[in-house]
C-alpha positions in Angstrom: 0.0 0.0 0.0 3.1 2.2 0.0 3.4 3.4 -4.0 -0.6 4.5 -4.8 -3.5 6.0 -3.1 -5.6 4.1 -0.8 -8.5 4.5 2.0 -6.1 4.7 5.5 -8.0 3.5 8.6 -9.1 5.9 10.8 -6.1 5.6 13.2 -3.9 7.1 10.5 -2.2 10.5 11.9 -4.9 13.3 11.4 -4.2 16.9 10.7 -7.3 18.2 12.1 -11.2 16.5 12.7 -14.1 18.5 11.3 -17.3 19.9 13.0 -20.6 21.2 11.5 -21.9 23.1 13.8 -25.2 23.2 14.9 -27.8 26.5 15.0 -31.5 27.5 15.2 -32.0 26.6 11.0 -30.7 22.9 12.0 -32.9 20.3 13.3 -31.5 21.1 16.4 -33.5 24.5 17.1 -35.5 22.8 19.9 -32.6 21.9 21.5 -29.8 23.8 20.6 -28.5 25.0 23.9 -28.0 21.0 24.6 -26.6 20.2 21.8 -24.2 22.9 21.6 -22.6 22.2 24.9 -21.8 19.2 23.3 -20.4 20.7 20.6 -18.2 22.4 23.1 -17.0 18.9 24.6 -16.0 18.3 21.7 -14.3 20.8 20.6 -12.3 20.7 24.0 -11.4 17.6 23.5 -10.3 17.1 20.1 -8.1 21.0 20.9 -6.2 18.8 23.2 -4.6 16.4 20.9 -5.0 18.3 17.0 -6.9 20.8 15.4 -10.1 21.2 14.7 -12.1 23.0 11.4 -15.1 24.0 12.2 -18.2 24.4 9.5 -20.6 27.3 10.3 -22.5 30.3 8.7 -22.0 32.4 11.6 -18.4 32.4 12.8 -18.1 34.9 15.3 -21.1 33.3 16.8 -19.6 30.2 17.1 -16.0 31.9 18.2 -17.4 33.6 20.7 -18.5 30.3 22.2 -15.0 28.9 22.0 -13.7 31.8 23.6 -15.8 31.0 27.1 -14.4 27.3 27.4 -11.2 27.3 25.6 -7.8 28.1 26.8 -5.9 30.3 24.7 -3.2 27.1 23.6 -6.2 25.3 22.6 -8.2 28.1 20.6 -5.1 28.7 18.4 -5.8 24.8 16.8 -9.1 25.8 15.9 -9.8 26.6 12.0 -12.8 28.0 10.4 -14.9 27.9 7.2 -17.6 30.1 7.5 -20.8 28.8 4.8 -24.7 28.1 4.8 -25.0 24.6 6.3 -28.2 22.5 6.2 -27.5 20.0 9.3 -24.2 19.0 11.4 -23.6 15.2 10.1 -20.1 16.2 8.9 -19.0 11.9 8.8 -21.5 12.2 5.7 -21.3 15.7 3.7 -17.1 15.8 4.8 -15.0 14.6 1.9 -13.4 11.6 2.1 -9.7 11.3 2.0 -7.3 8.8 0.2 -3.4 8.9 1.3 -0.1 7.3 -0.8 3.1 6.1 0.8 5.1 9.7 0.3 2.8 12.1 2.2 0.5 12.4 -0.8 -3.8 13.0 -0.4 -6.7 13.1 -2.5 -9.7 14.8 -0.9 -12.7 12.9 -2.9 -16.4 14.7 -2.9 -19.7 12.4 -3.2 -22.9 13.2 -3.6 -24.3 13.7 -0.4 -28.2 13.6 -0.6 -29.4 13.5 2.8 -29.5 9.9 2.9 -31.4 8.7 0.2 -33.6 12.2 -0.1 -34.9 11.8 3.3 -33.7 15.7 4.1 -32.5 19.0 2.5 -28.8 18.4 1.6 -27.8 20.9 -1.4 -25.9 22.9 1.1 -23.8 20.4 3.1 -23.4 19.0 -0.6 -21.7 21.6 -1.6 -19.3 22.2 1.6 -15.9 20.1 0.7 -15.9 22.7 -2.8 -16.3 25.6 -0.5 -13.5 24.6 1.9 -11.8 24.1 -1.2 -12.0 27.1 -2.7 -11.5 28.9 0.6 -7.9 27.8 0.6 -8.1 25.0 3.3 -6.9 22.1 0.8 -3.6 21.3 -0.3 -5.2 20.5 -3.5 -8.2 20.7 -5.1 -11.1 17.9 -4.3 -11.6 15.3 -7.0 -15.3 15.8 -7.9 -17.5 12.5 -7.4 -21.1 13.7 -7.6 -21.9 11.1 -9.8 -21.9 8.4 -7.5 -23.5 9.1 -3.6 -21.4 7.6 -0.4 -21.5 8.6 2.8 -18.3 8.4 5.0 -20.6 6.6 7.6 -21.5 4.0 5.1 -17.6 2.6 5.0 -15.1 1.5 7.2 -11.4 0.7 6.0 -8.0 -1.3 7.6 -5.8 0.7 5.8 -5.0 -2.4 3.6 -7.1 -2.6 1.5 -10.5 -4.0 2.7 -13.3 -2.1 2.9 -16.7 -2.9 5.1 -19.8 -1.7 4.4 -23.7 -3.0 4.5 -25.9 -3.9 1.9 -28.8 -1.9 4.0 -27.3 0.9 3.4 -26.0 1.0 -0.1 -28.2 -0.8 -1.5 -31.0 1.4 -0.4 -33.5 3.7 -2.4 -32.2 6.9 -3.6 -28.8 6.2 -3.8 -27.0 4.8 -6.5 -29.8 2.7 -8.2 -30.2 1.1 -10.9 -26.7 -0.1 -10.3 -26.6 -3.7 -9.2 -24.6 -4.9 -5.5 -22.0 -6.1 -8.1 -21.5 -2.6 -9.7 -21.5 -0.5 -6.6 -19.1 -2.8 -5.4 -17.0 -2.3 -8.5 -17.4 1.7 -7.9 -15.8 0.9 -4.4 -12.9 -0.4 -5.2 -12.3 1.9 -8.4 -12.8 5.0 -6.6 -11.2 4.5 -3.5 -8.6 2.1 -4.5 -9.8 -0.8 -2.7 -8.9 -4.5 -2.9 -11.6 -6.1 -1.7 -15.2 -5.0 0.2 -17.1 -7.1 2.5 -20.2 -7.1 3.2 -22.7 -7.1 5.8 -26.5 -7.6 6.0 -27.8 -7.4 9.3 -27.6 -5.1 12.6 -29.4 -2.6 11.7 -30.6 -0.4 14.9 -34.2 0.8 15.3 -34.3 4.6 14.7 -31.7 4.6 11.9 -32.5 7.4 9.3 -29.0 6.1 7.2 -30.6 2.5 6.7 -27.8 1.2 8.7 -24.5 2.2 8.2 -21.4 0.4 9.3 -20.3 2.8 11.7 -22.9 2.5 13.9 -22.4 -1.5 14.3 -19.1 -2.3 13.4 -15.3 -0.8 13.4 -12.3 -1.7 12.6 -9.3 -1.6 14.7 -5.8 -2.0 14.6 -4.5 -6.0 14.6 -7.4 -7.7 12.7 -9.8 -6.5 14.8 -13.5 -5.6 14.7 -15.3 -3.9 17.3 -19.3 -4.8 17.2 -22.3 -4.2 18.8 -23.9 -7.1 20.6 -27.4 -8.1 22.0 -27.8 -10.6 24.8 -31.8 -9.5 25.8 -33.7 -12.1 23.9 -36.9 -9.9 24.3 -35.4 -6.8 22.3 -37.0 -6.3 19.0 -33.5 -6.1 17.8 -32.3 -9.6 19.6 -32.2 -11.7 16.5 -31.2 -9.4 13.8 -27.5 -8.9 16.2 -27.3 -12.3 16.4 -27.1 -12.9 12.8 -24.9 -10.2 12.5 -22.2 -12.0 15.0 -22.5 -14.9 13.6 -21.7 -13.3 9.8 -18.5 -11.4 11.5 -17.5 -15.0 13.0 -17.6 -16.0 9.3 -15.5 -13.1 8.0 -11.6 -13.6 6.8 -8.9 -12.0 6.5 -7.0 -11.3 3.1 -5.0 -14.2 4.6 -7.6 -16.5 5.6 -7.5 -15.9 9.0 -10.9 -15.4 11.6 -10.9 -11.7 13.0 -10.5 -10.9 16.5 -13.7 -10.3 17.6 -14.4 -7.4 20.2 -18.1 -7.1 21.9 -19.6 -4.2 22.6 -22.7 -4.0 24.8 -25.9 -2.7 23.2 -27.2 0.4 25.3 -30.4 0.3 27.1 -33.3 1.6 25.0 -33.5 5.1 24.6 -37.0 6.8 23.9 -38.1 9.9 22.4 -41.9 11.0 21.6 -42.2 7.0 22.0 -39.7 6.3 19.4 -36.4 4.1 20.2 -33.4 6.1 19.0 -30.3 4.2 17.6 -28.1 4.5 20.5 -24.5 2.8 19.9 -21.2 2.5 21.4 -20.1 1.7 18.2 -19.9 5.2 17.1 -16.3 6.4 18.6 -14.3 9.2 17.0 -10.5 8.2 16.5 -8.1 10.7 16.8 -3.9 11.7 17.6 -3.2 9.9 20.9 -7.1 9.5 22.3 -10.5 7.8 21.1 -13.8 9.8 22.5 -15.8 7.4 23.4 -19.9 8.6 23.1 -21.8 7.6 26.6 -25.2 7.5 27.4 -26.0 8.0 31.2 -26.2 3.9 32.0 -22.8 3.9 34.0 -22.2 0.2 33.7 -22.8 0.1 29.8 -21.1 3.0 29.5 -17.8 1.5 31.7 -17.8 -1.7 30.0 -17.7 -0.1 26.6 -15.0 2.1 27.2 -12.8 -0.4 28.7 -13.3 -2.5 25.4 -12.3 0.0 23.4 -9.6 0.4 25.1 -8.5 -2.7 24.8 -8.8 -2.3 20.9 -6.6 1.2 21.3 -3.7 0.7 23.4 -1.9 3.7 25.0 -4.7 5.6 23.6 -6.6 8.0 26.0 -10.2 7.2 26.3 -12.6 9.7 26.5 -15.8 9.6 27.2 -18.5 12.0 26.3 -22.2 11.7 26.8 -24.1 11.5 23.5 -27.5 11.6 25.3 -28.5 14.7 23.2 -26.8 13.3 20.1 -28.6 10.1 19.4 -32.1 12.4 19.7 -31.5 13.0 16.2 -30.7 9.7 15.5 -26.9 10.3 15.9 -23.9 9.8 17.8 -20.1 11.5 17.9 -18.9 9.7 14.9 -21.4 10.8 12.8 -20.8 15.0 13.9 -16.7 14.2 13.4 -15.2 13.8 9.5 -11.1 13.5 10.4 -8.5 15.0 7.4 -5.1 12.6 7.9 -1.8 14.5 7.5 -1.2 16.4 4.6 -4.9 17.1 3.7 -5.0 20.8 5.1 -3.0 23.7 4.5 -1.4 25.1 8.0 
């Protein structure tokens, strides 16, 4: 993987992770105050390992907020591109970034179409060619707005192998007509993939993507997955997770070995307006020297799943942060967080 561009995994060295942030035109206006303060855990956190490039339409606003909970050393990591913004998924409108062996990157920009035209997306859409032409690239995005992919929708090992579910891309409003076989041949062209596996079950209730990967499944360094598992027989969800263990139990390596397998717990139903949101421990940002860890106010769940994590991350801090507010739009951290690895941004 040394000589051409390919998909690094997400603990390759970052130059910066990327927030959208919330305001009253989001989704978020009935909560906003919530929501932002999470924002600002956030941003704390990620200020204390790398910087951070923050999306918004209203900079100073968002500045000014920094200013109250930042120190000085800290505020000096943080980057701005000020444009209209529809929502604050950034996993999903942020390009997606292919590396080479000699410090080289490739920003790419999908389609992003609000998953499947379920919500206004023209504007986040069109944020990766207003960062470019703001100056924050090294060089200029290659356009890929013929073909719509959502960074939440894959997961890489940096070798190669790409993970992704047939839920998801195979959904309505996507990429149809083309066939599983021809998406998967777009894969691997466009982000210089060997191989893509795929999965077909574990999709959480409450799930507006139609089930992407990185709520249910990561990779981590060594072979390793990290899932999300169901032990209560009488949750709606019990047998689709159990198909989806034994699938990843049936998954190789490129050289034909099992994977180490890593269980997650599945958080204890979450409710809003009567609806169960897709809570997940999956969903944990990766970044230089830490992983943020999203909790969920069930202090044994939340323990156990940061300890397993850590066993996937060694001498990485974890951090935990609570995603309560998050997952009521039907999110968690990963999905606010797009990371840039070293050499995608200007200093």
């Amino acid at each position: 993987m040394k000589d051409f561009y390919h998909l690094p995994a997400e603990w390759y060295p970052q130059d910066a992770i990327m927030l959208t942030w919330p305001h009253a035109a989001t989704d978020w206006e009935y909560c906003l105050e919530e929501i932002t303060q999470t924002f600002l855990q956030l941003a704390a956190a990620i200020t204390r390992y790398e910087r951070l490039l923050i999306v918004t339409p209203d900079m100073q606003s968002v500045r000014n907020q920094l200013n109250a909970v930042l120190s000085p050393e800290a505020l000096v990591r943080v980057t701005f591109c000020e444009c209209p913004t529809n929502d604050t998924w950034a996993r999903d409108h942020g390009g997606i970034t292919l590396v080479d062996g000699t410090g080289g990157t490739m920003v790419l920009d999908f389609r992003f179409n609000g998953w499947g035209e379920k919500f206004p997306a023209s504007l986040d859409n069109a944020i990766t060619r207003e960062m470019a032409a703001q100056g924050h690239f090294h060089h200029a995005p290659d356009c890929h707005d013929d073909f719509v992919l959502e960074g939440g929708s894959i997961e890489s090992d940096g070798e190669g192998t790409i993970l992704t579910t047939s839920t998801c891309l195979l959904a309505p409003h996507r990429n149809q007509p083309l066939s599983q076989s021809e998406i998967k041949n777009q894969l691997l062209r466009r982000l210089h993939a060997t191989r893509v596996l795929w999965l077909d079950y574990g999709t959480l209730v409450g799930d507006d993507t139609d089930g992407h990967i990185d709520t249910i499944v990561r990779f981590a360094p060594g072979d390793t997955l990290i899932y999300v598992g169901c032990d209560d027989e009488s949750d709606e969800q019990y047998s689709d997770f159990q198909s989806l263990e034994q699938q990843l139990r049936n998954l190789r390596t490129t050289d034909g070995r099992p994977y180490r397998l890593l269980r997650l717990p599945m958080p204890h139903p979450i409710y809003e307006d009567n609806l169960r949101l897709p809570a997940t421990y999956a969903n944990f940002v990766i970044i230089n020297g830490a992983v943020i860890v999203p909790t969920y106010g069930q202090p044994d769940l939340d323990t156990q799943a940061m300890e397993t994590i850590g066993l996937a991350f060694p001498g990485l801090d974890i951090i935990g942060i609570d995603a309560s507010t998050v997952v009521r739009q039907h999110g968690s951290l990963h999905c606010l967080t797009m990371q840039f690895p070293r050499g995608t941004l200007k200093p």
